[in-house]
GUNU-653372 format. One line per 10 residues: number of its first residue (from 1); their letters; for each residue y, x, z of N, C-alpha, C, O, CB. Coordinates in steps of 0.001 Angstrom, whole numbers, m for minus. Atoms other than C-alpha are relative to their C-alpha. Last residue first. Glycine has a CB too. Layout:
<nodes>
NUM = A = Y:X:Z:Y:X:Z:Y:X:Z:Y:X:Z:Y:X:Z | ... $
</nodes>
This chain:
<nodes>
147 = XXXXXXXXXX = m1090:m700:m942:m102860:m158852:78568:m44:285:1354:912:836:1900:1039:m640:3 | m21:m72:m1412:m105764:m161311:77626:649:1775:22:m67:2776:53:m1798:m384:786 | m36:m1263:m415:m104713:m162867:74135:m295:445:1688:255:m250:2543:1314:370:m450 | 1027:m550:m257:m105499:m166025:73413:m284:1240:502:m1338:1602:1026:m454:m101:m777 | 563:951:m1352:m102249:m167747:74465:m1663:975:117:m2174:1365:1167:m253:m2340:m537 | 198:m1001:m1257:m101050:m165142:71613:m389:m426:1125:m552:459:1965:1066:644:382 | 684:m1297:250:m102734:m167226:68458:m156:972:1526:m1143:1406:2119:993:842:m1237 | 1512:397:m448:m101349:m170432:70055:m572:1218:m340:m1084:1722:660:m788:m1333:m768 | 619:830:691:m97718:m168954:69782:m1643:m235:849:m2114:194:1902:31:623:m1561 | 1726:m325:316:m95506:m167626:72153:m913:m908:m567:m1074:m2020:m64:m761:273:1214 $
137 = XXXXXXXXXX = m108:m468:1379:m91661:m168565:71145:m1805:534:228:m2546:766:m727:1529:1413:m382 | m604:759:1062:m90450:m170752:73711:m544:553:m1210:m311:m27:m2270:1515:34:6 | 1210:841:m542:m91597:m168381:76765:m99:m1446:m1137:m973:m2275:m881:380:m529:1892 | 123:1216:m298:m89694:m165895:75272:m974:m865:411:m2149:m659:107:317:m364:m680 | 486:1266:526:m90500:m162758:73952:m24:m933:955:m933:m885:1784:m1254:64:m566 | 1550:666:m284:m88244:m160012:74974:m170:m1017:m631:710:m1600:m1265:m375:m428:1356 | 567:1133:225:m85335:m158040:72567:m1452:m516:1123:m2551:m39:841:m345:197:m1522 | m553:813:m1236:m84681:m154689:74204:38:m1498:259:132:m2066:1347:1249:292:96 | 530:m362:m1016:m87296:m152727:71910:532:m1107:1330:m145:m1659:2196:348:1529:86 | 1381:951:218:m85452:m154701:68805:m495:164:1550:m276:m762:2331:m1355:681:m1367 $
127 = XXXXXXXXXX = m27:1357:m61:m82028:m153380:69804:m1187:m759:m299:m1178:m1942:41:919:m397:m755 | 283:640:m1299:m83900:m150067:70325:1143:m1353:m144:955:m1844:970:298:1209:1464 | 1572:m252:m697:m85304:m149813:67154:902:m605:1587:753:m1677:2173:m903:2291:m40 | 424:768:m198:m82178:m150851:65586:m943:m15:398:m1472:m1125:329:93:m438:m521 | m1063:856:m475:m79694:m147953:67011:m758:m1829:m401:m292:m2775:235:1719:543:m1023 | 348:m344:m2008:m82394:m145557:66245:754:m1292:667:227:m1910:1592:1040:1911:891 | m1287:m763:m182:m82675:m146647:62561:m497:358:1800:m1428:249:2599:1762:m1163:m380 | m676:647:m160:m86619:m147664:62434:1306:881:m66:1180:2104:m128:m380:m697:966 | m595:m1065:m170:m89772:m145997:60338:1456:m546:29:2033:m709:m1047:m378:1035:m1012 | m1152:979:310:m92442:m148339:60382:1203:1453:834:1145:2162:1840:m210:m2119:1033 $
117 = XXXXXXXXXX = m994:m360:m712:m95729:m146715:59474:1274:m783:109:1552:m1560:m805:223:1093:m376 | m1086:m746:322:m98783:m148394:58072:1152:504:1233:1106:146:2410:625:m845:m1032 | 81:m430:1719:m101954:m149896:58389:1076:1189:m336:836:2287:m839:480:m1492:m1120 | 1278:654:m59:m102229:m149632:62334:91:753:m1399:m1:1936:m1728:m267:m1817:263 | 76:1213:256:m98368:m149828:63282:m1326:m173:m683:m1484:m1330:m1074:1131:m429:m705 | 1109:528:201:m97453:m146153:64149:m372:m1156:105:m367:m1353:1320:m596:436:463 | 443:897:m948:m93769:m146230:64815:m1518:m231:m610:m1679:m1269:m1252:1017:m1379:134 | 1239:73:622:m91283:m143389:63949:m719:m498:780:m697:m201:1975:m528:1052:m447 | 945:24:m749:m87769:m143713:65492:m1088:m537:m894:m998:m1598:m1510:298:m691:1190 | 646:1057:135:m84273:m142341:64353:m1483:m411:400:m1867:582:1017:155:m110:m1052 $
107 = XXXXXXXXXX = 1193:m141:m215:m81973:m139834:63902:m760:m1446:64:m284:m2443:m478:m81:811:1154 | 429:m1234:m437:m79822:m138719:61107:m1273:5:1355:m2215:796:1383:1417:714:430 | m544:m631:392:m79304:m142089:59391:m311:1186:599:m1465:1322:194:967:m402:m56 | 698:m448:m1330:m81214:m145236:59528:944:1348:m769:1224:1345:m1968:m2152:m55:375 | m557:m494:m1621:m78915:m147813:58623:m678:1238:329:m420:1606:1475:m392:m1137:1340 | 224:1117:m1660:m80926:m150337:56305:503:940:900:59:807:2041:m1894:m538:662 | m30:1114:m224:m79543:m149831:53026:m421:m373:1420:m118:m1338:2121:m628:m510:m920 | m747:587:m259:m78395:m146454:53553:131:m1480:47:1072:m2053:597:560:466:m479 | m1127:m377:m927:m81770:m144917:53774:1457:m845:328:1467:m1431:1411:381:1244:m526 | 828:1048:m862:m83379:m147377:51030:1081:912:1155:2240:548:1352:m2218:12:86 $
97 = XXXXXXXXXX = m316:1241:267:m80588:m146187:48402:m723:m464:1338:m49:m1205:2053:m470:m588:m1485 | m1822:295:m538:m80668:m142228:49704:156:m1466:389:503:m1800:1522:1342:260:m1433 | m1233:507:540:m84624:m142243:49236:1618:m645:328:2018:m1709:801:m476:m685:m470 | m360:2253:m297:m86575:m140875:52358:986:m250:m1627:2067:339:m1638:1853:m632:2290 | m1239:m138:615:m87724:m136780:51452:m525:m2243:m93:m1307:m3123:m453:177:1547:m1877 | 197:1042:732:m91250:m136608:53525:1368:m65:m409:1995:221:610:m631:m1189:643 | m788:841:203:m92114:m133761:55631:242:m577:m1155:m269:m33:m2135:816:337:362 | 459:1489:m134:m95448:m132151:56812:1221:m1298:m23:1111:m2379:555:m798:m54:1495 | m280:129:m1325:m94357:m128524:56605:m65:m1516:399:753:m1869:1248:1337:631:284 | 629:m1276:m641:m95916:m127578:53733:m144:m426:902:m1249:m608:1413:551:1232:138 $
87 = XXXXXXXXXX = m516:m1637:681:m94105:m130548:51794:m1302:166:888:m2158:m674:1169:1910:1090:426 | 18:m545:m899:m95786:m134828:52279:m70:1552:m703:m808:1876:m1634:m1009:m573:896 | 587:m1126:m706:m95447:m136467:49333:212:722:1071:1369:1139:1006:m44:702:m564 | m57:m750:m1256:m93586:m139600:48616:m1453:789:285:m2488:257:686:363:m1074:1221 | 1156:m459:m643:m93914:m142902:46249:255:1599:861:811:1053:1814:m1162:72:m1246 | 275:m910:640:m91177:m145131:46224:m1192:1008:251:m1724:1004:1361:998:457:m29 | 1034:m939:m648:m91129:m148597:46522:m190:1142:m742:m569:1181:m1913:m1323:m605:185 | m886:m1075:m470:m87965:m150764:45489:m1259:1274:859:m982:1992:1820:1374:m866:1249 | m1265:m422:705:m89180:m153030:43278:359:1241:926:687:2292:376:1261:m1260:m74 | 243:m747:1226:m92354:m153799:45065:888:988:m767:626:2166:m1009:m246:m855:m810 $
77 = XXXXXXXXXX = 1274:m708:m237:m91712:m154536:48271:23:924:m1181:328:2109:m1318:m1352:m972:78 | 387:m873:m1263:m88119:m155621:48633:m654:875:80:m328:1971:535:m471:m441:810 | m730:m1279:331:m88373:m156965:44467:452:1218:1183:619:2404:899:1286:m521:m646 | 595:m1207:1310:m91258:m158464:45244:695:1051:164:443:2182:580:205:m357:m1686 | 1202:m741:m359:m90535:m160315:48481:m407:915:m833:m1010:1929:m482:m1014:m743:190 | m884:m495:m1309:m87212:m161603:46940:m575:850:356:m145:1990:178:266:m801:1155 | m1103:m840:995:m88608:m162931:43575:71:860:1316:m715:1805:1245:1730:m874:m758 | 1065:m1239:416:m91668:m164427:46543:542:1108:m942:22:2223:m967:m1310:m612:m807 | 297:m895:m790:m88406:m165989:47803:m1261:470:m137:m1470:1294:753:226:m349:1100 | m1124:m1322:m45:m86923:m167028:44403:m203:648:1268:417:1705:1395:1708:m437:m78 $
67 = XXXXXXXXXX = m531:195:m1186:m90244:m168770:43895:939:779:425:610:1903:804:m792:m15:791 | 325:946:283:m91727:m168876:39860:1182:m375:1352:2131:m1126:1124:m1632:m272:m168 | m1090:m223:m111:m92853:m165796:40822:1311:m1167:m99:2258:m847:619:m27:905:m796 | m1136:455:991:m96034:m166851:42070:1504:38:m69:2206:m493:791:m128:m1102:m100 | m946:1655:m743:m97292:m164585:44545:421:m694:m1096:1229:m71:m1785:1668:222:1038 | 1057:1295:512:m100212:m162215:42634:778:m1335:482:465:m2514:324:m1784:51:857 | m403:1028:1774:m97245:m159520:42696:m943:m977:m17:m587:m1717:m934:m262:923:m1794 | m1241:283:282:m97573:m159339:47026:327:m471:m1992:726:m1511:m2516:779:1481:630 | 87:727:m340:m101402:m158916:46889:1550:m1069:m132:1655:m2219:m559:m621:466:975 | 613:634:668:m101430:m156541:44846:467:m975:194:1190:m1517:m642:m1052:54:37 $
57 = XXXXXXXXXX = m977:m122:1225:m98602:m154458:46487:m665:m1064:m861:120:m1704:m1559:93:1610:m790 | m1064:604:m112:m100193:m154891:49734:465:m245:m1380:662:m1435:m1627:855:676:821 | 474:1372:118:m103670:m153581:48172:1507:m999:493:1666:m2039:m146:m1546:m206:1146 | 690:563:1157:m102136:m150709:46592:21:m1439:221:598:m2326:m407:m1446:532:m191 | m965:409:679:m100168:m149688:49773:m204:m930:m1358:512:m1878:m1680:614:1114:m223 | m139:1540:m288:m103456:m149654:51799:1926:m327:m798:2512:m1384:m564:m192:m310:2297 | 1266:354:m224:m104919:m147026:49525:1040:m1434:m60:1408:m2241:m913:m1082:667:1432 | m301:456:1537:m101068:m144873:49035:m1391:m1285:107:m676:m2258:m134:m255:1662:m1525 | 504:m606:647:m100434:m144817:53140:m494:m611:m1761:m411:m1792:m2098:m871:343:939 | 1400:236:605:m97778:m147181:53208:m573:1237:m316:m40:1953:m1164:m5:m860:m1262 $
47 = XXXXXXXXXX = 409:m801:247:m94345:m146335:54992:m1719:m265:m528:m2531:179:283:412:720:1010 | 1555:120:m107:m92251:m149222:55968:m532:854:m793:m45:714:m1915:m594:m1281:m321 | 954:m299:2081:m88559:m149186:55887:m1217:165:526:m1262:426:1728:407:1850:m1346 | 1371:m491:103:m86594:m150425:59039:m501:217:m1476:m323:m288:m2584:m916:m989:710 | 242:m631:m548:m82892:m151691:60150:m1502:1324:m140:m1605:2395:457:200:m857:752 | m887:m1007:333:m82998:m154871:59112:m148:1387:792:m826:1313:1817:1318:m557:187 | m747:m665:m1202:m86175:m156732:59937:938:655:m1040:576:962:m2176:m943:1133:1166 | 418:1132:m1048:m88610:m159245:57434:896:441:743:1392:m553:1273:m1481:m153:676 | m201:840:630:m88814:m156999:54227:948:m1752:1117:1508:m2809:823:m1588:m8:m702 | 759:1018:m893:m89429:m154114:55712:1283:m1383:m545:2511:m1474:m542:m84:595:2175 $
37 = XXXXXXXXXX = m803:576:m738:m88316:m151788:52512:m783:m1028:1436:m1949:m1373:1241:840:m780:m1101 | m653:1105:712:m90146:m149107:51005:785:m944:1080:1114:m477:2170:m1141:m854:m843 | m1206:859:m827:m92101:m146206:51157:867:m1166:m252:1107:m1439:m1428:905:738:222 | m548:807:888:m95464:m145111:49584:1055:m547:1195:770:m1114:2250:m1105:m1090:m830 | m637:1559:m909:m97301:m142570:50856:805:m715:m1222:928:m447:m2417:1416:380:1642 | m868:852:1026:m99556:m140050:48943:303:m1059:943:m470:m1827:1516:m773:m569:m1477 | m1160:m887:m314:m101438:m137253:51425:1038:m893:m1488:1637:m241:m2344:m509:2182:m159 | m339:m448:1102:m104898:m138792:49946:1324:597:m271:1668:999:m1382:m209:m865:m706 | 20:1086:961:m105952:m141149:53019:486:535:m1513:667:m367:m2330:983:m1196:573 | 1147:765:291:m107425:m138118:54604:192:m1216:m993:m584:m1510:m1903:m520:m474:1270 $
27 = XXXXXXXXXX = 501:m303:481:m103916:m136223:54691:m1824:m904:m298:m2073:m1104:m1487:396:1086:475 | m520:217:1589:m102589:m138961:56004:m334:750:m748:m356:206:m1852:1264:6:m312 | m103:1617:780:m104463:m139367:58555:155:223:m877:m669:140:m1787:902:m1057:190 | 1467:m247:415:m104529:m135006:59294:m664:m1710:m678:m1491:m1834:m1581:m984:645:1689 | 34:m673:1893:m100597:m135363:59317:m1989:m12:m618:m2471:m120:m1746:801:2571:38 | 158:792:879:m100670:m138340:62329:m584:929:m1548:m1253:578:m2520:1417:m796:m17 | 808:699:m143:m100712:m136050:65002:m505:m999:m912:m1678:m1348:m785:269:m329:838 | 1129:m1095:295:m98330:m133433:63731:m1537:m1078:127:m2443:m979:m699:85:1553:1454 | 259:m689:m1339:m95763:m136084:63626:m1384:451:m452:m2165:m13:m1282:68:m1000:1493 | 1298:266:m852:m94753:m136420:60107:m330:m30:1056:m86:1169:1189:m708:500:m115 $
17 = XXXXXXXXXX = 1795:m193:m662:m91728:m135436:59642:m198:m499:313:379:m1135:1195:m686:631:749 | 368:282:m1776:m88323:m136463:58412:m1609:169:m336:m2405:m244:m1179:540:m1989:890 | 1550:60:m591:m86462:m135709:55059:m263:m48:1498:517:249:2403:m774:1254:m441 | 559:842:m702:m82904:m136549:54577:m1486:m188:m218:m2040:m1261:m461:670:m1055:m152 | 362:526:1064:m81624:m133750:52626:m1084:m1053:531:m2263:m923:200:m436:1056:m1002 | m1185:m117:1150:m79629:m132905:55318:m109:m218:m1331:825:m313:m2127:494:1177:m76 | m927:m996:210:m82557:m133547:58140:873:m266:m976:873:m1457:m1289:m544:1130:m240 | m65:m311:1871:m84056:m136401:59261:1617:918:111:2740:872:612:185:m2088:m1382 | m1595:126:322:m84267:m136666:63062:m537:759:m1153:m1292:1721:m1297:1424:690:1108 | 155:m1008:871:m87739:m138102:64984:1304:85:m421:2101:m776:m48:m997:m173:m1040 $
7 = XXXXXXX = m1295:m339:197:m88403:m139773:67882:87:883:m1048:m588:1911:m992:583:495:1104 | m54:m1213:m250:m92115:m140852:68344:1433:295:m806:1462:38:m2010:m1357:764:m426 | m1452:471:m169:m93861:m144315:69097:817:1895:m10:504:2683:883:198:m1202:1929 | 36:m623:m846:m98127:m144759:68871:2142:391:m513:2524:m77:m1586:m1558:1186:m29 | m563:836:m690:m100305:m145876:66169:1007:1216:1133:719:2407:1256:m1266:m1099:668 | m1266:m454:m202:m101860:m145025:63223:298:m1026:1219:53:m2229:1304:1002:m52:m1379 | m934:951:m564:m105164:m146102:62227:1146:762:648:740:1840:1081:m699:m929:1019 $
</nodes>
């Protein structure tokens, strides 16, 4: 499980590390990621170890297409996912196209999220970070929660 918030800056051939803490994960899950778009936020790409990338990916083409927003969801997820090795030195080469589509550019913020990674611009990480939740917007799910 991955978790946990860590500044990072992609270099000139826009790779970005691992944090050291995470490399022994990913090595266990088979040192194969899968990157791609967050489908839901600007600003972010999502990092699938290769396992739980599979089953997303399944799960996502079994949508009927049929729906120009499951079309949408595909081509986000699917369509645009690349796969990614970790070098020597535990870094990851980002694709140019996803890079410039959502902003993130020299530095930026790595976000352990359980299944996967979420790997934000800097400039939308912390406009998200500064975002609170409302008293208008907590659902019945989080009422359960004890915080």
């Amino acid at each position: 499980m991955f978790q946990g918030e860590t500044a990072v800056t992609l270099d000139d051939k826009g790779r970005v590390a691992i944090p050291a803490a995470h490399r022994d994960l990913v090595a266990k899950s088979g040192n194969r990621l899968v990157v791609t778009y967050n489908p839901f936020e600007h600003g972010c790409l999502w990092i699938f170890p290769q396992q739980e990338w599979e089953r997303v990916r399944d799960e996502v083409n079994a949508l009927p297409s049929v729906k120009a927003v499951h079309r949408n969801l595909q081509m986000k997820l699917v369509g645009a996912a690349s796969h990614v090795e970790p070098d020597a030195n535990g870094r990851i080469s980002l694709p140019a196209s996803q890079r410039g589509a959502s902003g993130i550019e020299k530095r930026a913020v790595l976000l352990g999220m359980g299944n996967k990674f979420e790997l934000w611009s800097e400039q939308a990480h912390l406009a998200k970070i500064r975002e609170t939740i409302g008293e208008e917007q907590i659902t019945e799910d989080m009422l359960e929660l004890k915080l």
